[in-house]
C-alpha positions in Angstrom: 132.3 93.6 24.1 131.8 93.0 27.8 129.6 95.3 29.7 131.2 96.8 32.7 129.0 97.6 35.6 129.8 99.5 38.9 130.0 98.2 41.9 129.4 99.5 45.4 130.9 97.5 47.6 129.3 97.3 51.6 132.6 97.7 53.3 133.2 101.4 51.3 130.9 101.7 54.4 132.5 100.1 57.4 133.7 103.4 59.0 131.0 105.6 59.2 128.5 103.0 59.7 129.8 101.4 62.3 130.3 105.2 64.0 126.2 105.5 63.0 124.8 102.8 64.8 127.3 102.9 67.8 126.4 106.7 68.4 122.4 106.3 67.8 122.5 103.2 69.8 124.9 104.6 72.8 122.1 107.3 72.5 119.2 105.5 72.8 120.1 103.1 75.6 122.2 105.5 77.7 119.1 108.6 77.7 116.6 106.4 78.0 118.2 104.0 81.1 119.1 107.5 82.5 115.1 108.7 81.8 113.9 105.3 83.2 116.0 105.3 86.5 115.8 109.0 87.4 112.0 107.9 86.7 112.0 105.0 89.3 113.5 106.9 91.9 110.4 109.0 92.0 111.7 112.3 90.7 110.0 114.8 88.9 109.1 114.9 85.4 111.1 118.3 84.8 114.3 116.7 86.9 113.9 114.2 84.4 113.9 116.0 81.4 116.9 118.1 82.5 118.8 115.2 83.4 117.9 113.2 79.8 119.4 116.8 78.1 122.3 117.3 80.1 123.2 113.6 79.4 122.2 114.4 75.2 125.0 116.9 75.1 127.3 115.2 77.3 126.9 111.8 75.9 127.6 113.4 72.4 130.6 115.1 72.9 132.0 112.6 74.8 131.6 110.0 71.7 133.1 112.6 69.4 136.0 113.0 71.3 135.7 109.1 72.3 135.8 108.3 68.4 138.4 111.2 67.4 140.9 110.0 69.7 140.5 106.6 68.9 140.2 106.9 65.2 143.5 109.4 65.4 145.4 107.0 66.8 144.2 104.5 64.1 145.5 106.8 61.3 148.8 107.5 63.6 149.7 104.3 62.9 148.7 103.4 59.6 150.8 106.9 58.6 153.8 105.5 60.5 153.3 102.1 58.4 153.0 103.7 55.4 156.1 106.1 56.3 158.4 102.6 57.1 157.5 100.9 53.6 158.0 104.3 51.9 161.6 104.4 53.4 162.2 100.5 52.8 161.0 100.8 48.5 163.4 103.4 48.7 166.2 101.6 50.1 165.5 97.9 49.1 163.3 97.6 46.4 164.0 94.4 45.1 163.6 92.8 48.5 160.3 94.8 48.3 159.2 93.3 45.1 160.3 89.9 46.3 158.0 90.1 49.4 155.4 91.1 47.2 155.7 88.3 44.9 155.5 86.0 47.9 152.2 87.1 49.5 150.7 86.7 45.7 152.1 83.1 46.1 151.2 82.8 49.4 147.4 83.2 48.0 147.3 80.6 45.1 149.0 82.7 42.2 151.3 81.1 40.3 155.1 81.9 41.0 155.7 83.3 37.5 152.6 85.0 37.6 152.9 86.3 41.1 156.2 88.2 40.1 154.9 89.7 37.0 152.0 91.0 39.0 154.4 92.3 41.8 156.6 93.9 38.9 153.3 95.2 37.0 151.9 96.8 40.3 155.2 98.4 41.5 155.5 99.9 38.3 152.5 101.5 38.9 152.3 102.6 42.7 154.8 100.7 44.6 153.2 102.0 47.9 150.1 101.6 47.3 150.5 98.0 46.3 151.9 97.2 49.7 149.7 99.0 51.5 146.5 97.3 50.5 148.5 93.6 50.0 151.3 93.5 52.6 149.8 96.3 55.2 145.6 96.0 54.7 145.5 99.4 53.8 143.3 100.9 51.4 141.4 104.3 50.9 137.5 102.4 50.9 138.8 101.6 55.2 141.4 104.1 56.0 140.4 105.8 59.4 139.2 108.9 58.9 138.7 110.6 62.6 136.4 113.8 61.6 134.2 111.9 59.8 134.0 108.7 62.9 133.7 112.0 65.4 130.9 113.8 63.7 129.1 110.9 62.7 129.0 109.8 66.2 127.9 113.0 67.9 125.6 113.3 65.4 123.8 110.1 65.8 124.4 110.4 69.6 122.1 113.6 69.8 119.0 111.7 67.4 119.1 108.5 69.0 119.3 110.9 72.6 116.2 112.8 71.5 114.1 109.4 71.0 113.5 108.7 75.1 113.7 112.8 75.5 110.4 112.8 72.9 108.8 109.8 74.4 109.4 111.4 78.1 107.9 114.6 77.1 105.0 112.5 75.5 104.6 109.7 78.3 101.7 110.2 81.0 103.8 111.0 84.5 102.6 107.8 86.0 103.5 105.6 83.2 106.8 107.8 82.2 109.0 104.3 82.4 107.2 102.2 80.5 106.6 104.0 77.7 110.1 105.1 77.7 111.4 101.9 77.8 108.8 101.1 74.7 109.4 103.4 72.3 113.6 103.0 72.9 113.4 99.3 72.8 111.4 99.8 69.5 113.9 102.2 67.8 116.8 99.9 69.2 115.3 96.9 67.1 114.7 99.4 64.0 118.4 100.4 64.6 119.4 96.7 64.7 117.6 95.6 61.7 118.8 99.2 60.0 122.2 98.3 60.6 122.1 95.0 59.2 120.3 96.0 56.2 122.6 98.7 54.9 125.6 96.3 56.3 124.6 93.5 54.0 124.0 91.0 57.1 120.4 89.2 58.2 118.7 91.1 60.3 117.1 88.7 62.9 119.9 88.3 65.0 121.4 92.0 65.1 118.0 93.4 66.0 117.8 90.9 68.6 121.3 91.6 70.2 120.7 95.2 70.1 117.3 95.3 71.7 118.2 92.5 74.3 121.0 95.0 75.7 119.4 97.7 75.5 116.6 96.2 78.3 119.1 94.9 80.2 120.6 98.3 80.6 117.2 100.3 81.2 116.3 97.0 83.9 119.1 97.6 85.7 119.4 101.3 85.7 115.2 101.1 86.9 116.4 99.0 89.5 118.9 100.7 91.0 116.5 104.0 90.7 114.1 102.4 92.3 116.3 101.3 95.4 118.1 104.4 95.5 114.3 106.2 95.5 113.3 104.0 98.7 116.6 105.1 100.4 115.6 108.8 100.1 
């Protein structure tokens, strides 16, 4: 007898992971270019602090709504899909079946094969057979737009609190530097955390994410800096 092991399959995780690492690392880089550029424009430390929290809250409910909207709209359509095929099985089944059996052909199955496949599925869960084969729809990637929302907010408002921490911890006259430290730090732990749980190698998504992420606190320190010199 054949053993039969489970299997947990990486892109079961594709929706609320990617919602996870956008949200901590929209977080991260948006708090912490706002800390470092309110910074270089010579402001105090408590009008910094006020202005990282302010954009904490903001930043996360604007990504939930950002990622409920969006997601929404995902599920709007695959719902209107799924509502066409319903009404075509219903009123052309053996067409259905047909197109079935092609895409099986289409992808190396034998014709006889294909159509007892087609004929074996249908049986089953007509629906469900052309979602996940004709449509690319199945339950381990539907959009789900509560769970993308929260997830985002959620991971917003910790990756938020990493420059907040570091600000409150930083020495006054060395506030951007160690702010821009300790985020580009968390941004490459985010990176290679990402990839890990994603399945990928790590090297080059903690590079990408920690290469953006000083990009965006360089230029926002720039600006800060001129805008600081103007006033």
């Amino acid at each position: 007898m054949v053993a039969i092991h489970a299997e947990n399959h990486l892109i079961e995780r594709i929706g609320w992971l990617r919602a996870a690492v956008l949200g901590a690392n929209d977080g991260i880089i948006s708090v912490a270019s706002l800390i470092v550029g309110v910074a270089a424009a010579a402001i105090s430390i408590n009008e910094v602090l006020i202005a990282g929290l302010a954009s904490m809250i903001a930043g996360a409910m604007s990504m939930a709504a950002g990622e409920y909207v969006s997601v929404s709209s995902q599920a709007d359509t695959e719902r209107a899909e799924l509502a066409r095929e319903r009404r075509e099985l219903a009123s052309d089944p053996k067409f259905e079946a047909e197109e079935l059996t092609q895409i099986y052909v289409d992808r190396g199955v034998d014709p006889s094969l294909a159509r007892q496949v087609s004929e074996q599925l249908m049986a089953k869960d007509a629906l469900a057979a052309h979602a996940r084969d004709e449509l690319g729809i199945s339950s381990a990637i539907t959009a789900r737009p509560v769970q993308a929302a929260l997830t985002s907010a959620v991971t917003f408002a910790v990756g938020a609190a990493v420059p907040i921490v570091a600000a409150l911890a930083a020495p006054s006259h060395h506030l951007g530097l160690t702010v821009s430290g300790v985020s580009l730090l968390f941004l490459a732990l985010l990176g290679a955390f990402g990839a890990r749980v994603g399945g990928a190698r790590m090297l080059i998504p903690t590079f990408r994410v920690a290469f953006w992420g000083m990009l965006a606190m360089a230029l926002t320190a720039g600006a800060g800096a001129l805008v600081g010199m103007a006033i």
